[in-house]
N, C-alpha and C positions, 0 to 999 in steps of 0.2 A: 374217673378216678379209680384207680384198682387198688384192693383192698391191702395194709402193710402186714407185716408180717405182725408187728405187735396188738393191731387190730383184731388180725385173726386167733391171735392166742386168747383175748377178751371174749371173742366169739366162740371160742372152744370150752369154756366151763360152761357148766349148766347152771341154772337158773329156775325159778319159779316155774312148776307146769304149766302149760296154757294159757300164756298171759303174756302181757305186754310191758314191755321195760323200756324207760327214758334215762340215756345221761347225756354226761356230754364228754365230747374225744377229742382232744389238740383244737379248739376254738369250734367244733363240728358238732354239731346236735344230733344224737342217735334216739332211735326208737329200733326195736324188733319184739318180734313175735316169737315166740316158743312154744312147740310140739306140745304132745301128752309126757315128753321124758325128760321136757327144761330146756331142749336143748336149741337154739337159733337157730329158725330158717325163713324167715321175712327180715330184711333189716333197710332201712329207711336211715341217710345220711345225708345233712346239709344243713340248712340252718331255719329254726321254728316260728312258723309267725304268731300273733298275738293271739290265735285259737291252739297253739298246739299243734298246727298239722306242718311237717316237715317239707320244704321245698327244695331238694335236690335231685336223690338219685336212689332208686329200690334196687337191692336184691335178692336174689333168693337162695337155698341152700340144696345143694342137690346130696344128699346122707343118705348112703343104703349100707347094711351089714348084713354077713352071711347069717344063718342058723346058729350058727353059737355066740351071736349080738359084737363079731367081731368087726370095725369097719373095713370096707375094702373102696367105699368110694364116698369123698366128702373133697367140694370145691364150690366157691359162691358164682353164681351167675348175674353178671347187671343187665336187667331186665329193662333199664331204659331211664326217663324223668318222672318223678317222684310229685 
């Protein structure tokens, strides 16, 4: 499943530091993970069984920025089943 554009615009605000966030996307159950700056780079999509833990699909966020915290490189990677 590759990520939609409106997806990824969800995935581009920031969020709570350090921590873990659950909703839910078009019938799809999301969980990710956020850095020390909010910002999503684990994300976990499919759908949750009766503990919570999601069975689909992980991925990850590759975010690097120059020196003057400008980005020059952000794109998710699917790292496999979830």
């Amino acid at each position: 499943m590759a990520l939609g554009e409106h997806l990824q615009r969800q995935l581009g605000k920031r969020y709570e530091p350090s921590s873990t966030i659950s909703m839910k996307y078009k019938g799809y159950d999301l969980s990710f993970k956020t850095d020390a700056e909010g910002n999503p780079v684990i994300l976990f999509i499919g759908k949750a069984d009766a503990a919570g833990m999601i069975k689909g699909e992980r991925y990850t966020r590759t975010l690097k920025a120059d020196s003057r915290g400008v980005i020059i490189k952000d794109h998710w990677d699917l790292k496999g089943k979830a």
